[in-house]
FIFIMAR-818728 format. One record per residue (C-alpha): residue number from 1; residue in one letter; x, y, z. Coordinates in Angstrom, 2 decimals. Layout:
<sites>
site seq->NUM type->A xx->X yy->Y zz->Z
...
</sites>
This chain:
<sites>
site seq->1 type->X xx->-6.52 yy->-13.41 zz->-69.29
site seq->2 type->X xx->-4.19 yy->-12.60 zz->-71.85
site seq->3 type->X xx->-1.09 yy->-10.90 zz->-70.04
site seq->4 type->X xx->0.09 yy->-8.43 zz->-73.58
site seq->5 type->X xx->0.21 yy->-5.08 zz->-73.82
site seq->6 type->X xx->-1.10 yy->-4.06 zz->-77.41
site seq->7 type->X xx->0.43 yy->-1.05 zz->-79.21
site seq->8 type->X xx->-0.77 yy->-1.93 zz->-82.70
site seq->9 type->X xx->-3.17 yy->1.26 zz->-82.86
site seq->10 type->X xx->0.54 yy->3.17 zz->-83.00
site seq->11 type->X xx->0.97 yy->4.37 zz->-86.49
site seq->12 type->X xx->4.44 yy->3.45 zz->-87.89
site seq->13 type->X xx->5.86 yy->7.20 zz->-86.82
site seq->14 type->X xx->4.38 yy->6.86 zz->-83.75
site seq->15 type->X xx->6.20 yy->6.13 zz->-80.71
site seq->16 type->X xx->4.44 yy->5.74 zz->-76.90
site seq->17 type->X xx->6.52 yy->7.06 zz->-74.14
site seq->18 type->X xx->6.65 yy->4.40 zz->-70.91
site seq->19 type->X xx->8.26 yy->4.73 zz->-67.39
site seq->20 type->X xx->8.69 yy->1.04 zz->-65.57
site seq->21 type->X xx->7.78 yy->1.08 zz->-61.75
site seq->22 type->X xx->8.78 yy->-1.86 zz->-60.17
site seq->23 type->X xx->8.22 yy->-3.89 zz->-56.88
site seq->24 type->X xx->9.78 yy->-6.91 zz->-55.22
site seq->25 type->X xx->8.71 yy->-9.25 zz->-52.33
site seq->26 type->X xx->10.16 yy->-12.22 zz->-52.89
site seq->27 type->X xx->13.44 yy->-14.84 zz->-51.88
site seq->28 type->X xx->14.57 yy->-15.34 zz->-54.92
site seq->29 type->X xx->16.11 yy->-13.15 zz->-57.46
site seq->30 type->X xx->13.82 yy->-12.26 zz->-60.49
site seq->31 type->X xx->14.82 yy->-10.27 zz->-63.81
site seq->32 type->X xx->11.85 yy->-9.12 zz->-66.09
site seq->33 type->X xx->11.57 yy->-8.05 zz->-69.38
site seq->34 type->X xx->9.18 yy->-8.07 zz->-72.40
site seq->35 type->X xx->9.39 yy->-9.76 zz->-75.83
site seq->36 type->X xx->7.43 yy->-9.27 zz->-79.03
site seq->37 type->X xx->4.73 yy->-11.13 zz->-80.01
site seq->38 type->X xx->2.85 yy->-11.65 zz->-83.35
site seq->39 type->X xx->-0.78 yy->-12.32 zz->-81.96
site seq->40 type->X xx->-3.25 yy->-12.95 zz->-78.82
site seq->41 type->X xx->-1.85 yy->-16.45 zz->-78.40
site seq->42 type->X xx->1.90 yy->-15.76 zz->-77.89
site seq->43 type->X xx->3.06 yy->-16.93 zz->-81.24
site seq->44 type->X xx->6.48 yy->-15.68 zz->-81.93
site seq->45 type->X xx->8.56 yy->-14.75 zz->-85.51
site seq->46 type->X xx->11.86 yy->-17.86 zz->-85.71
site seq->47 type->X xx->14.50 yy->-15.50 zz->-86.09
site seq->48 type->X xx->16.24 yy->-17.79 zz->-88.33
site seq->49 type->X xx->13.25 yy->-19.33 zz->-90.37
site seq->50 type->X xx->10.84 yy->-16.03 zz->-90.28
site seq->51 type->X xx->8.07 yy->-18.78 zz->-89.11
site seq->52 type->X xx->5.62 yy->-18.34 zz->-86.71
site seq->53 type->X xx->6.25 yy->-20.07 zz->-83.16
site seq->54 type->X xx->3.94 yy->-20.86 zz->-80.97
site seq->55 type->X xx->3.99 yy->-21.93 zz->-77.21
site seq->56 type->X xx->4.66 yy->-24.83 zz->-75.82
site seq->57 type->X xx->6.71 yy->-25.67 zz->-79.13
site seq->58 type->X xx->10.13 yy->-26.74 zz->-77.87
site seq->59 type->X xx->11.98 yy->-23.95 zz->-79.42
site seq->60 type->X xx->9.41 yy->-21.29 zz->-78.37
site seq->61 type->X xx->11.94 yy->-20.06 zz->-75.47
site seq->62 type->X xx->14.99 yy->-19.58 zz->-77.93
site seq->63 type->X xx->12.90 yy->-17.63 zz->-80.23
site seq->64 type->X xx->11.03 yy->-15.62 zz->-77.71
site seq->65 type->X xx->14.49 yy->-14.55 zz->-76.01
site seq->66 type->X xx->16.50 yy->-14.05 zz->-79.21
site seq->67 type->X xx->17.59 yy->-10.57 zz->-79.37
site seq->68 type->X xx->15.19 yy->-9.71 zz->-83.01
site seq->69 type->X xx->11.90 yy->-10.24 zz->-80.07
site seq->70 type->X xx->13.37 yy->-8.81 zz->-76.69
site seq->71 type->X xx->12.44 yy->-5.54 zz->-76.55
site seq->72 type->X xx->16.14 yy->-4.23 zz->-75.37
site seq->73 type->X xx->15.02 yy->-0.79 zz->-73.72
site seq->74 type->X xx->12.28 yy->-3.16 zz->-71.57
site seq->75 type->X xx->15.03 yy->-5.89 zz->-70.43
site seq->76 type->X xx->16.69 yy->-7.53 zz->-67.31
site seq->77 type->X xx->14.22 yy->-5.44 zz->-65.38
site seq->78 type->X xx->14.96 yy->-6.34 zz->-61.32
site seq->79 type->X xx->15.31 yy->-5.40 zz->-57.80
site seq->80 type->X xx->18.14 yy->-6.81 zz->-55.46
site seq->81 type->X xx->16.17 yy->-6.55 zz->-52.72
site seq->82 type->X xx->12.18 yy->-5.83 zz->-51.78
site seq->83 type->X xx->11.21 yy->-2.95 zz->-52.18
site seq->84 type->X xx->9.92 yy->-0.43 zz->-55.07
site seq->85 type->X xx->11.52 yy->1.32 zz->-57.75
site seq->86 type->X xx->9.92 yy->4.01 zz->-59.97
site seq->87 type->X xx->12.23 yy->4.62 zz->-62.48
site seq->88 type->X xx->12.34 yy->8.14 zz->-64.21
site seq->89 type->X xx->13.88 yy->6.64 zz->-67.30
site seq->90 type->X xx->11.29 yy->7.55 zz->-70.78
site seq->91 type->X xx->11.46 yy->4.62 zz->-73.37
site seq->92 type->X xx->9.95 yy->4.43 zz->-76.06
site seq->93 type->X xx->7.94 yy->1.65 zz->-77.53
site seq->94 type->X xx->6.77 yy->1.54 zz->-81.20
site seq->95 type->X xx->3.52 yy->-0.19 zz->-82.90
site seq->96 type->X xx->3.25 yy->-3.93 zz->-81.83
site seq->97 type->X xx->2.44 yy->-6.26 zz->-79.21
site seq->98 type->X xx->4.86 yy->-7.05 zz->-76.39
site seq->99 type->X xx->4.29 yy->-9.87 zz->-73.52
site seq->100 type->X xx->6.14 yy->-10.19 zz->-70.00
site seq->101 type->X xx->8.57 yy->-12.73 zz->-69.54
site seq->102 type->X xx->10.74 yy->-13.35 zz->-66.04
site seq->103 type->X xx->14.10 yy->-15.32 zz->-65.46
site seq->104 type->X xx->15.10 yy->-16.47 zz->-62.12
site seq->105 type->X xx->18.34 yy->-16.37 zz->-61.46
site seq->106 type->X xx->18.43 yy->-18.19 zz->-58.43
site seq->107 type->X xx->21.56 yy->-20.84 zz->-58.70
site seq->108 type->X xx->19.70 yy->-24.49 zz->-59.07
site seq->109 type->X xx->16.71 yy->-22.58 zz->-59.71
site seq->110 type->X xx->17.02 yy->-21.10 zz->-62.92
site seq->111 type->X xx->14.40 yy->-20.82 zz->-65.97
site seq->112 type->X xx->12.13 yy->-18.63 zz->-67.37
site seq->113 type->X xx->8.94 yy->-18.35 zz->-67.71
site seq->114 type->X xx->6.17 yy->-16.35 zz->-69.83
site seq->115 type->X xx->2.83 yy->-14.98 zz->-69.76
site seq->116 type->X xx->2.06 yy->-18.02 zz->-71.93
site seq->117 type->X xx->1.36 yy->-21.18 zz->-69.87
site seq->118 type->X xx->1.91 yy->-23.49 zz->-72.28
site seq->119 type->X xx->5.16 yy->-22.12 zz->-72.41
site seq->120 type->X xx->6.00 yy->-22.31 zz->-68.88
site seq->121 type->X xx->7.79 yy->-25.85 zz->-67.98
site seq->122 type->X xx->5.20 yy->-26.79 zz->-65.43
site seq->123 type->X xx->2.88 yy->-25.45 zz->-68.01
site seq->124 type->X xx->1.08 yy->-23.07 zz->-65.13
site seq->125 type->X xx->0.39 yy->-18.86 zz->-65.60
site seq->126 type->X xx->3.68 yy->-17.57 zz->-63.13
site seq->127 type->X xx->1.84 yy->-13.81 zz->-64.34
site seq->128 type->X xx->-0.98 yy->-11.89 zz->-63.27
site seq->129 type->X xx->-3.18 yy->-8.88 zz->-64.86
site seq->130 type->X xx->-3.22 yy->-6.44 zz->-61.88
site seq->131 type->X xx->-4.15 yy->-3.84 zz->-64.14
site seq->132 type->X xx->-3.95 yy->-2.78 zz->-67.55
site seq->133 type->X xx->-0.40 yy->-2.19 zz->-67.73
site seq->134 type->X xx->0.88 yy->-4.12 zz->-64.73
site seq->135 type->X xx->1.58 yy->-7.41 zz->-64.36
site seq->136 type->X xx->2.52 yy->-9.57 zz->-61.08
site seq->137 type->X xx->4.99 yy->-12.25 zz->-61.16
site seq->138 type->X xx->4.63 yy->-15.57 zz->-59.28
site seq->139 type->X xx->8.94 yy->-17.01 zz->-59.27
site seq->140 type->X xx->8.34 yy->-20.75 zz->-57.88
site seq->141 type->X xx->8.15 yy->-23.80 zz->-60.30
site seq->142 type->X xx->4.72 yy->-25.35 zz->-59.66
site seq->143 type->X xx->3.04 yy->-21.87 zz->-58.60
site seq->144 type->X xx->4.18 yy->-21.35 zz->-55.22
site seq->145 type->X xx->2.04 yy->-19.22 zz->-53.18
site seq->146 type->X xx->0.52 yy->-17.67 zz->-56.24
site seq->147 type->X xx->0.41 yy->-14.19 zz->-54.60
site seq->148 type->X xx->2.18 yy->-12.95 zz->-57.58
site seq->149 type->X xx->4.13 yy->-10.21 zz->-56.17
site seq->150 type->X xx->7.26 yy->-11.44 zz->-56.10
site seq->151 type->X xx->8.23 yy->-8.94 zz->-58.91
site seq->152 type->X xx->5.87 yy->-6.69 zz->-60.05
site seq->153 type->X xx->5.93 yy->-4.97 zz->-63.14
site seq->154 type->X xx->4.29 yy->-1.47 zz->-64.19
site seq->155 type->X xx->4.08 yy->0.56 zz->-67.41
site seq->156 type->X xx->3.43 yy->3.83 zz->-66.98
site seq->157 type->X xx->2.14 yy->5.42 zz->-70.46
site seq->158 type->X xx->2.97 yy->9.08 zz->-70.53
site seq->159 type->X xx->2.30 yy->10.30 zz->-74.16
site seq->160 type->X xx->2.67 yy->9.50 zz->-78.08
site seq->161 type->X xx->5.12 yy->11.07 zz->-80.13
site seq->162 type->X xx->6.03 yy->10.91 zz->-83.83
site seq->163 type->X xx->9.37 yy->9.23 zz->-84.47
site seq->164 type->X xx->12.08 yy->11.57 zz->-86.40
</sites>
């Protein structure tokens, strides 16, 4: 039930090509995105003290979200209303591992939350697997109806191409 998406087979030339497709049922406004992490467990590199971080640590959230971890072409991903979006943007991703994070922006409501539960305030999983590459997003503190497609979120791998 780990909610990553591993590109560490990519050489260091190598770049994978992505398209995002994204739905929305849901009340509240969500924004998605996806961070870098060093391992399986969601630790994350301290921008300031090169250190690992790992979830549930009180600064795990600043360091996730710092701008060295977002990955900037995958970020403030939304809808403002339901409905689906397949975007014919290519990005490219290079060798790593990236998670899912998702911000609500609802005013009184707002906080983010990762694919990480110890992470998570209420310390519950707001994400679901629904495939390889796609992951459902459950918005409300405490679970909520936990039919996790209040945003959904899908990579669509196209090719690999050296970098240059």
């Amino acid at each position: 039930d780990v909610q990553i998406v591993d590109l560490s087979d990519l050489s260091a030339e190598e770049r994978s090509l992505v398209k995002v497709n994204l739905s929305r049922d849901a009340n509240y406004t969500v924004q998605a995105g996806f961070y870098s992490v060093a391992d399986v467990q969601g630790s994350v590199v301290d921008p300031i003290t090169g250190e690992l971080i790992s979830p549930g640590d009180d600064t795990y959230e600043r360091a996730a979200m710092s701008s060295e971890n977002i990955i900037s072409q995958l970020n403030d991903l939304s809808l403002n209303e339901n409905g689906v979006l397949n975007d014919d943007q290519v990005h490219e991703l290079s060798k790593g591992m990236i998670a899912p994070y998702a911000r609500i922006l609802e005013p009184g409501l707002e906080r983010t939350y990762f694919s990480f539960s110890e992470a998570n305030p209420d310390k519950i999983n707001h994400f679901a697997q629904l495939s390889p590459n796609s992951f459902g997003i459950e918005d409300t503190l405490g679970g909520g109806d936990q039919d996790y497609n209040d945003l959904t979120v899908s990579l669509e791998f196209l090719d690999v191409m050296r970098a240059g």
